[in-house]
N, C-alpha and C positions, 0 to 999 in steps of 0.2 A: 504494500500500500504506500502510497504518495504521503509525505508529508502534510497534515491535511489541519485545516482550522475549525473548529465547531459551530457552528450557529447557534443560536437559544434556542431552537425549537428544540436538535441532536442533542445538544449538552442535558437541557431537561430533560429528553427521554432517557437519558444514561444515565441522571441522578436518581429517579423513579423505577427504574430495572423491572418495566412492565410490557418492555416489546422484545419477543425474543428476536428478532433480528436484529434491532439496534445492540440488546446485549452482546450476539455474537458477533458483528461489526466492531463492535468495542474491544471485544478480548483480542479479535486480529488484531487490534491497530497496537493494542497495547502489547502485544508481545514481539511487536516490531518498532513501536517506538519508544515504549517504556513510558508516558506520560501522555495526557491530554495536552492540545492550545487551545485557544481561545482568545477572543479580544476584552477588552476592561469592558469593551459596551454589555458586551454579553457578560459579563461576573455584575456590572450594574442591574441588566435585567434583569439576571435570576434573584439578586438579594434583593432587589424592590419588591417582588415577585413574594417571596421567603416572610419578609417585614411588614408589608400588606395581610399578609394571611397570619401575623404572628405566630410562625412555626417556628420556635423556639428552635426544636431538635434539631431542624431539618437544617435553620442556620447556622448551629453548630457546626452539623456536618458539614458543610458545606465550607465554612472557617476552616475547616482542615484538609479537604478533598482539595482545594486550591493550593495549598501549601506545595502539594506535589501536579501541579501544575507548569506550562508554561504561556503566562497571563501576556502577552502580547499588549505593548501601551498605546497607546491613542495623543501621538507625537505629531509636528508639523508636517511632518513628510506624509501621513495617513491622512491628516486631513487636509493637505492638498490635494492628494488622489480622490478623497471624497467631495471635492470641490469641483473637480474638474467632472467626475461621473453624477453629479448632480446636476454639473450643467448642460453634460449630455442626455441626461434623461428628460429633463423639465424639455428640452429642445424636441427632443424627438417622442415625447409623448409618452414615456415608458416609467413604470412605478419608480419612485422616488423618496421612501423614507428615509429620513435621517439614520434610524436604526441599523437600518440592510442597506444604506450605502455606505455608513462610515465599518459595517464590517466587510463587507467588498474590499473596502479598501485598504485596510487589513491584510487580509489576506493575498492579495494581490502587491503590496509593501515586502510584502514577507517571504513571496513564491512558493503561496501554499497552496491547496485545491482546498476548498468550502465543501465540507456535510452539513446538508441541509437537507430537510423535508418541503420544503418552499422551494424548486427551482423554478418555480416561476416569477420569483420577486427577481430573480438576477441571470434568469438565461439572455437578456440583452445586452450583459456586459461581455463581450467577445473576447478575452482576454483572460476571463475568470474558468477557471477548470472547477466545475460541478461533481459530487460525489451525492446521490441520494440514498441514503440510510436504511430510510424505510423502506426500499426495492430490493429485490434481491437481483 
């Protein structure tokens, strides 16, 4: 497997260990890469996520499953990429949230391929290599 970045749809379904395909997607990837990435928007998501629902345990864990992480930051150089593929999108008509562009561009900073259950929020970025999770 490619060195690959997570989306918050993926990452939640690997925190939740309720699909067995994304579980065994996960053990592949981890016995070849030995950790998760991710971008900070996504560790944002999921703890607002966590702190909304006041799940005490879950942010716990979750305090700790990052630990052994590697949280990819949200620097100048990502968000000019996300600057520039927002301006491509808003142009040419194509979904454009801030969310799933600034991890586009992440990803794409970092030369990773994106697991995601969404590829339709970003099959218009040409440039970005897709992996979906939930397919087999």
């Amino acid at each position: 497997m490619e060195p690959t970045l997570l989306d918050t749809d993926v990452l939640s379904e690997v925190l939740k260990q309720r699909s067995r395909l994304v579980k065994q997607r996960a053990a592949d990837y981890l016995s070849e890469h030995q950790s998760f990435t991710f971008s900070e928007f996504t560790w944002f998501e999921i703890q607002r996520g966590l702190l909304d629902k006041n799940a005490v345990q879950q942010t716990e864990y979750f305090a700790t499953f990052v630990t052994h992480c590697d949280v990819k930051s949200l620097d100048r150089k990502t968000f000019g990429k996300a600057a520039e593929l927002w301006s491509k999108a808003r142009q040419t008509g194509k979904p454009h949230s801030d969310a799933d562009i600034l991890i586009a561009a992440t990803a794409l900073v970092h030369n990773l391929t994106l697991a995601t259950g969404n590829t339709k929020h970003y099959d218009w970025i040409e440039s970005l290599k897709l992996d979906n999770w939930r397919v087999e």
